[in-house]
C-alpha positions as MATLAB code, in Angstrom:
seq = 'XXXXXXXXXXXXXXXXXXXXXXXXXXXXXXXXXXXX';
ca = [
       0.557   15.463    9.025;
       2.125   12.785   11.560;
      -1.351   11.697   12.720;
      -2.349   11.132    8.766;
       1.222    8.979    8.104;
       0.257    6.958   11.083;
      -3.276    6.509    9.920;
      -1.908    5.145    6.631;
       0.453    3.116    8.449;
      -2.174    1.054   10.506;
      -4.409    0.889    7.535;
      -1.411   -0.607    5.366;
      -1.109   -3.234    8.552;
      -4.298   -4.259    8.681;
      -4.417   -5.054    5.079;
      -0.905   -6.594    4.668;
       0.037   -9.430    7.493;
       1.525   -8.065   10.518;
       4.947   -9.733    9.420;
       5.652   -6.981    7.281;
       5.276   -4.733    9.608;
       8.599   -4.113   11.975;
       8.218   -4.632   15.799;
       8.528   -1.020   16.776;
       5.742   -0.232   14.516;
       3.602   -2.558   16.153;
       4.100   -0.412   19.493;
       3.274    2.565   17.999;
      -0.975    0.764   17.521;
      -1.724    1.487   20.953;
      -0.461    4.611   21.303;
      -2.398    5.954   18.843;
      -5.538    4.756   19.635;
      -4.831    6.409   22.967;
      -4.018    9.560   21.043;
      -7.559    9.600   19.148;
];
């Protein structure tokens, strides 16, 4: 279920402008693509 909420997470921040997004979410990117 976590790995689905983060998928709709980074699709939400590549559609809406990375200023939306807060900074710790931006740290979480990486780490997921090193997770898939």
């Amino acid at each position: 279920g976590v790995c689905k909420a983060n998928l709709d997470v980074s699709i939400k921040a590549y559609k809406n402008p990375p200023e939306t997004i807060d900074p710790p979410h931006s740290s979480i990117y990486p780490r997921d693509d090193v997770e898939l």
